[in-house]
C-alpha positions, 0 to 999 in steps of 0.5 A: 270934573276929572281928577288927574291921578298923582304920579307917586313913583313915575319916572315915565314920562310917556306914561305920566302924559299917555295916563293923564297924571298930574305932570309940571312942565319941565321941558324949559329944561330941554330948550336950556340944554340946547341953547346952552350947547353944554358938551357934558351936562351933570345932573345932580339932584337928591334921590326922588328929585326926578332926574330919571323922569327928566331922562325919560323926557329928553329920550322921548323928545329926541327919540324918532320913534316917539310920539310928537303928541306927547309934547302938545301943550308943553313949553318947548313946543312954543319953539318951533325952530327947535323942534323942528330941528331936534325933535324925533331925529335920533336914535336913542338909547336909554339905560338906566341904574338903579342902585338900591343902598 
């Protein structure tokens, strides 16, 4: 039997999926964000809660060069209208901080 490694500190979700970590599906989070059609959307969460994972998540689905296979098997991809609308068609830009206390 395969063992799935834990993704202790993580916050790539190319990697998580590309290096078969555990990974719990949170792309219902992306179906959300596009039905709701949000102008701005704060994420608010404790540290070590995922937010810099889920950010990784949404540049990799929107991203056009990312890869499709990424999302095989996941719940967004169950919406197929959706895809095929937003998924790889823009360019993205990812920044991130981190902020040591």
């Amino acid at each position: 039997m395969h063992k799935k490694m834990l993704p202790l500190g993580i916050e790539n979700f190319e990697k998580m999926i590309q290096e078969d970590y555990y990974y719990i599906d949170k792309t219902g989070l992306i179906i959300e964000l596009l039905k709701n059609q949000s102008e701005v959307t704060l994420f608010t969460r404790p540290r070590r809660f995922g937010k810099s994972l889920n950010m990784s998540m949404l540049k990799n689905f929107f991203s056009i060069h990312s890869d499709r296979k990424l999302f095989d098997g996941l719940k967004v991809t169950k919406e197929e209208a959706l895809c095929e609308k937003y998924m790889q068609k823009f360019p993205v830009i990812l920044i991130s901080c981190l902020l040591q206390m």
